[in-house]
C-alpha positions as CSV (number, residue, x, y, z in Angstrom):
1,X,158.0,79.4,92.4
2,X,157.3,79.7,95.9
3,X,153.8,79.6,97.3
4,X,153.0,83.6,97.7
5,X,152.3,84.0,101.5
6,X,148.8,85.2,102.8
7,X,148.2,87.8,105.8
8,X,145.3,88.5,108.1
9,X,146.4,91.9,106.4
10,X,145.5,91.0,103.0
11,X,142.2,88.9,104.2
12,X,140.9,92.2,106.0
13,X,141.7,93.8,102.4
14,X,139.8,91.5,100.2
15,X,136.7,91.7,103.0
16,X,137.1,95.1,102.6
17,X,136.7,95.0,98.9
18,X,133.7,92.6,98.8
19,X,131.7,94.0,101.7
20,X,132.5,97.6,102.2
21,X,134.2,100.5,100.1
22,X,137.1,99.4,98.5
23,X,137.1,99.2,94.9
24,X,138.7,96.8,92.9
25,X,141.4,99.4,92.0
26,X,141.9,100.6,95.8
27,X,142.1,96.5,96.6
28,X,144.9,95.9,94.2
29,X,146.8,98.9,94.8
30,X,146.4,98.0,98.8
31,X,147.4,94.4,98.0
32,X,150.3,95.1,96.6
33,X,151.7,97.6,99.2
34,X,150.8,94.3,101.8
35,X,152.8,92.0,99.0
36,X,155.4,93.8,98.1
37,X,155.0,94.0,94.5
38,X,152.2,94.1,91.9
39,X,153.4,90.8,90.6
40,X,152.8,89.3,94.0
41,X,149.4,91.1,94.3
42,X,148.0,89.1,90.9
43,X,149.3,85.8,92.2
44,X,147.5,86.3,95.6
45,X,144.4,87.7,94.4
46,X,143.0,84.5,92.7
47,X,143.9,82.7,96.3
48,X,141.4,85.4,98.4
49,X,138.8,85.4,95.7
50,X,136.4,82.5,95.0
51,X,137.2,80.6,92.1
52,X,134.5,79.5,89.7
53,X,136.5,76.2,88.3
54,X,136.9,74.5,91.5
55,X,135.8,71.3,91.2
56,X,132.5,70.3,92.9
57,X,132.1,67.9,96.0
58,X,128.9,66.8,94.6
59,X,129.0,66.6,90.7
60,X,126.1,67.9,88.5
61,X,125.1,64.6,87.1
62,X,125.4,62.6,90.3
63,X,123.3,59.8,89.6
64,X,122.1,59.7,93.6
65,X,120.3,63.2,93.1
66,X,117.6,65.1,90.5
67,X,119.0,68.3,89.9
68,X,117.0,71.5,87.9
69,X,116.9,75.2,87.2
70,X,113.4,76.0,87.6
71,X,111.0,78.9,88.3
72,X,108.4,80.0,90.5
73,X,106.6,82.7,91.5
74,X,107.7,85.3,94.0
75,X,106.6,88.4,95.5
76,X,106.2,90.4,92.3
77,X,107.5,88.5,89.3
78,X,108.7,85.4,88.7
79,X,111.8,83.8,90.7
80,X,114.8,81.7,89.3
81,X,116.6,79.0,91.6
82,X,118.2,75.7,91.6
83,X,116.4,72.5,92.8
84,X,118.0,69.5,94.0
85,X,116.2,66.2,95.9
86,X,117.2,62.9,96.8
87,X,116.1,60.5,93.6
88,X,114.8,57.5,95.2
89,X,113.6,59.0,98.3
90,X,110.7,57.2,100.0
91,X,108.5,60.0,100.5
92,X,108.1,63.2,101.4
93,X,111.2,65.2,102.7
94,X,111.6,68.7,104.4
95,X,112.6,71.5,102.3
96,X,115.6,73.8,103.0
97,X,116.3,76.9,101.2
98,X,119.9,77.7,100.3
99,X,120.9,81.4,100.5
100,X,124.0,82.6,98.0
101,X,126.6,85.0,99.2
102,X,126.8,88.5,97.7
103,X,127.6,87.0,94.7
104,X,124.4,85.3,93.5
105,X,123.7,81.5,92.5
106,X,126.6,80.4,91.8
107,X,127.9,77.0,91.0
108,X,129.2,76.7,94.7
109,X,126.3,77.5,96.0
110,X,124.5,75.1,93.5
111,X,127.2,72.7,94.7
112,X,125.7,72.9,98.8
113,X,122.7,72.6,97.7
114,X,123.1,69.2,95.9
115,X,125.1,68.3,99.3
116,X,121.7,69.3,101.4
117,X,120.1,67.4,98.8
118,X,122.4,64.2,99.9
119,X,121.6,64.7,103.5
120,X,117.9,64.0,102.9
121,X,116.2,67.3,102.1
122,X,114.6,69.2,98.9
123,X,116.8,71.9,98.2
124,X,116.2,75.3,96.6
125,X,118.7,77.8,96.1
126,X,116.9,81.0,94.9
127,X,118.5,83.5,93.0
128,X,117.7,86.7,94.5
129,X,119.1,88.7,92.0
130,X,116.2,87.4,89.9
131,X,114.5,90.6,89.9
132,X,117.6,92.2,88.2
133,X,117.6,90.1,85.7
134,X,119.3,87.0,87.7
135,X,123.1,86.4,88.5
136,X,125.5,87.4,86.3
137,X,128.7,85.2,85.2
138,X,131.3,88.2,86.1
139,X,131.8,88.4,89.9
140,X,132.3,91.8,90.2
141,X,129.3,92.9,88.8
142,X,127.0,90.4,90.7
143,X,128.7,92.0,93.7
144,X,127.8,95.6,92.1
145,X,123.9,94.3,91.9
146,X,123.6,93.5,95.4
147,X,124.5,97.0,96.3
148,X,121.5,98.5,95.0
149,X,119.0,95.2,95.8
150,X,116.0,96.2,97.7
151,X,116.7,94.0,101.0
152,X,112.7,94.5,101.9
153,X,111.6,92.8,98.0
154,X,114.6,90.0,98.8
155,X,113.1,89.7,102.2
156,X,109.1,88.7,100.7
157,X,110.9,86.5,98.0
158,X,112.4,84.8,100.4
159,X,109.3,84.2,102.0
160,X,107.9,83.6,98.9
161,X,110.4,80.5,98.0
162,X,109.2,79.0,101.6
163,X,105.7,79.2,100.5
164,X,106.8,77.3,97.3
165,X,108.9,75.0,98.7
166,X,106.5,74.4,101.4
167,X,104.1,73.2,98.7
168,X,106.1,71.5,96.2
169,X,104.6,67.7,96.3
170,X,108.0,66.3,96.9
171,X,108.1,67.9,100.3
172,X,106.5,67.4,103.7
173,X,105.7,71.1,104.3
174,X,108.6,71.9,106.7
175,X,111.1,74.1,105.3
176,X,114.2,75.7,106.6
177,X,116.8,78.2,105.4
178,X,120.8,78.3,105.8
179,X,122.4,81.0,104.3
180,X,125.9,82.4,103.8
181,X,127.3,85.8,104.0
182,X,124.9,88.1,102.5
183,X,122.9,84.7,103.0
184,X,123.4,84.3,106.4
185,X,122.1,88.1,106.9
186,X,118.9,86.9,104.9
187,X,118.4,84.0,107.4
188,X,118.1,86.4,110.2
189,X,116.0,88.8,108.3
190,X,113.7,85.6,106.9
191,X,113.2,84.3,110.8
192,X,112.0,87.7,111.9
193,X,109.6,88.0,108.6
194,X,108.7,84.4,107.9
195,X,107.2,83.0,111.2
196,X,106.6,79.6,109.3
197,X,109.8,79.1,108.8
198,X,110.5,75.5,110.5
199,X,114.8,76.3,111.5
200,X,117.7,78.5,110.1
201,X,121.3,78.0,110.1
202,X,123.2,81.7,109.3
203,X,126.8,81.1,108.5
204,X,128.7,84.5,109.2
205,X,125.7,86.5,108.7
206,X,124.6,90.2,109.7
207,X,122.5,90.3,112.6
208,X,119.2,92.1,113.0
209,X,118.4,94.5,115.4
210,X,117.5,94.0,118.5
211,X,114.0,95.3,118.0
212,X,112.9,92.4,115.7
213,X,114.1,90.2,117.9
214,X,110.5,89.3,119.3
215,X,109.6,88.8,115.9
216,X,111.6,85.5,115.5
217,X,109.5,82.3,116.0
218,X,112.3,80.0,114.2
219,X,115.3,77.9,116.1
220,X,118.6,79.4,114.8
221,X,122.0,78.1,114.4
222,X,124.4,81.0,114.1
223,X,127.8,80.0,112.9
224,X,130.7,82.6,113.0
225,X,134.6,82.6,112.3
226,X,137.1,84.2,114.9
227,X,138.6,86.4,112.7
228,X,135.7,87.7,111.4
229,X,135.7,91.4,113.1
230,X,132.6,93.1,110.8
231,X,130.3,90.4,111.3
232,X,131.5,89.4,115.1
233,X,130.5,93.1,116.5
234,X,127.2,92.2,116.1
235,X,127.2,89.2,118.4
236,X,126.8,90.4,121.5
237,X,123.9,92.2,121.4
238,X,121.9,89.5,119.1
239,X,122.9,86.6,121.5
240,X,121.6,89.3,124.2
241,X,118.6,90.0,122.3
242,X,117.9,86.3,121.6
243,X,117.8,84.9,125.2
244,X,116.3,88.2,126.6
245,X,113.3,87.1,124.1
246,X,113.6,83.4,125.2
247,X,114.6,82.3,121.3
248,X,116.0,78.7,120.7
249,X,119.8,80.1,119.5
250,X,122.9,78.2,119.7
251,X,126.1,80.1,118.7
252,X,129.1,78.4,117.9
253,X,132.8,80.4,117.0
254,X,135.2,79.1,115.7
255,X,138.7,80.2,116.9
256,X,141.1,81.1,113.8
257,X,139.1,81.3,111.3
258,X,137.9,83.9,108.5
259,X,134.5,85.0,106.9
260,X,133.7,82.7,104.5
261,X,135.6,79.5,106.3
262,X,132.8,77.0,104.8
263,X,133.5,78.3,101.0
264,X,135.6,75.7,99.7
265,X,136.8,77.2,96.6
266,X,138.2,80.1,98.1
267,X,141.8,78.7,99.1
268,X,143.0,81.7,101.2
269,X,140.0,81.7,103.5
270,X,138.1,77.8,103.3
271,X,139.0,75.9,106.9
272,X,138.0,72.2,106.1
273,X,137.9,71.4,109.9
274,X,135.6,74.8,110.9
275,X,133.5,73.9,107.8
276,X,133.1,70.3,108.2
277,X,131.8,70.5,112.4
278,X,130.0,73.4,111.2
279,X,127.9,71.2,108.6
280,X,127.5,68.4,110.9
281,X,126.5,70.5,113.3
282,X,123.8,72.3,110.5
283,X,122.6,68.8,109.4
284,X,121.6,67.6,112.6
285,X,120.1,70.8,113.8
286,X,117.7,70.8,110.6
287,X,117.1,67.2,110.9
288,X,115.8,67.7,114.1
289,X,113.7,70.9,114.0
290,X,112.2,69.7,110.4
291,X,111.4,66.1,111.7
């Protein structure tokens, strides 16, 4: 059987389904229409959608890293994340918060974090869905959650897990946030609310308006992908916003490619080329501003 071929078409569909108003019915209906067939839609969905059994880069039990669910507290009740450090790590090491997607703490986003983890950090990825009753395994219904989270409680958690992070004795104090998606959006909204925070890196993230702008004491990376049309009309004014303030920002693009090009178990939309100068790019911009 031949490989089923992906549009743009069928991309804008699924972003349409996961960030907007289209319902998983209305998706599969309009997928098909763009396929052909219904039979074509169910062998492309799977390809647009993240899959839960793609292998890990950095394994659970890698032997280089400690690796934990834990809790702490945050702004009203108690938080759940994922911790992950370096195990023979001299001594203290920044801390950087990893942000999920709109569809909680997942094991890909457990997965970066155990890659920040290798690049010399402490990393936490907090499950903001914690005060729902934390992420649930069914996609669809994580996605459902975030659509009634109160942004302003996610926002003092999130400055709640710097404050613990900040604290925890394997780590120097400096902390730093990089978020994707829904996560990115968070990173903005954590650098206008969290002036401690030491850096954040925003991968295809909604911007925040212009107004809060002088709020933001944090450098930011801002990472966005070409084809990204929602998230991309926001750049103009932010980038406006930012250097009218005199923030540290640097914006990268990156030409022909699609929200979510850093998730790697998404086959349809995952550029390894984007995502790889992307986290090199991340890596040395949090080394430097959490030295």
């Amino acid at each position: 059987m031949e490989t089923p071929k992906i549009t743009q078409a069928m991309i804008k569909a699924y972003d349409e389904y996961t960030h907007l108003t289209l319902d998983r019915r209305g998706f599969m209906e309009k997928l098909g229409l763009l396929a052909g067939s219904g039979a074509a839609a169910a062998a492309i969905a799977p390809m647009l959608a993240a899959s839960g059994a793609k292998a890990a880069l950095v394994e659970e039990t890698d032997a280089r890293l400690t690796a934990e669910d834990i809790t702490y507290p945050g702004a009203g009740g108690e938080m759940k994340g994922y911790l992950a450090a370096p195990k023979d790590a001299a001594g203290k090491l920044p801390g950087v918060i990893v942000i999920h997607e709109n569809r909680g703490l997942n094991p890909h986003i457990r997965d970066v974090a155990r890659r920040m983890a290798l690049e010399g950090f402490v990393a936490l990825a907090p499950d903001f869905l914690s005060p729902n009753g934390g992420t649930p395994e069914n996609e669809d219904q994580a996605r459902e959650m975030f659509s009634t989270l109160d942004l302003s409680v996610a926002v003092t958690n999130g400055e709640a897990t710097r404050v613990f992070l900040a604290g925890h004795e394997k780590v120097t104090g400096k902390v730093g946030a990089i978020g994707f998606c829904w996560g990115g959006g968070m990173v903005n909204r954590m650098a206008v609310a969290s002036p401690e925070l030491g850096a954040g890196v925003a991968y295809y993230g909604s911007q925040v308006p212009a107004e809060d702008v002088p709020k933001i004491k944090a450098p930011l990376m801002l990472h966005y992908a070409g084809l990204d049309e929602r998230i991309n009309a926001g750049i103009d004014a932010y980038k406006a916003a930012l250097e009218a303030n005199g923030k540290t920002a640097e914006i990268f693009v990156y030409d022909g490619v699609n929200h979510a090009f850093n998730n790697d178990t998404s086959a349809a939309r995952y550029d390894k080329a984007a995502a790889d100068l992307a986290w090199s790019r991340t890596v040395a911009f949090l080394k430097k501003n959490l030295a």
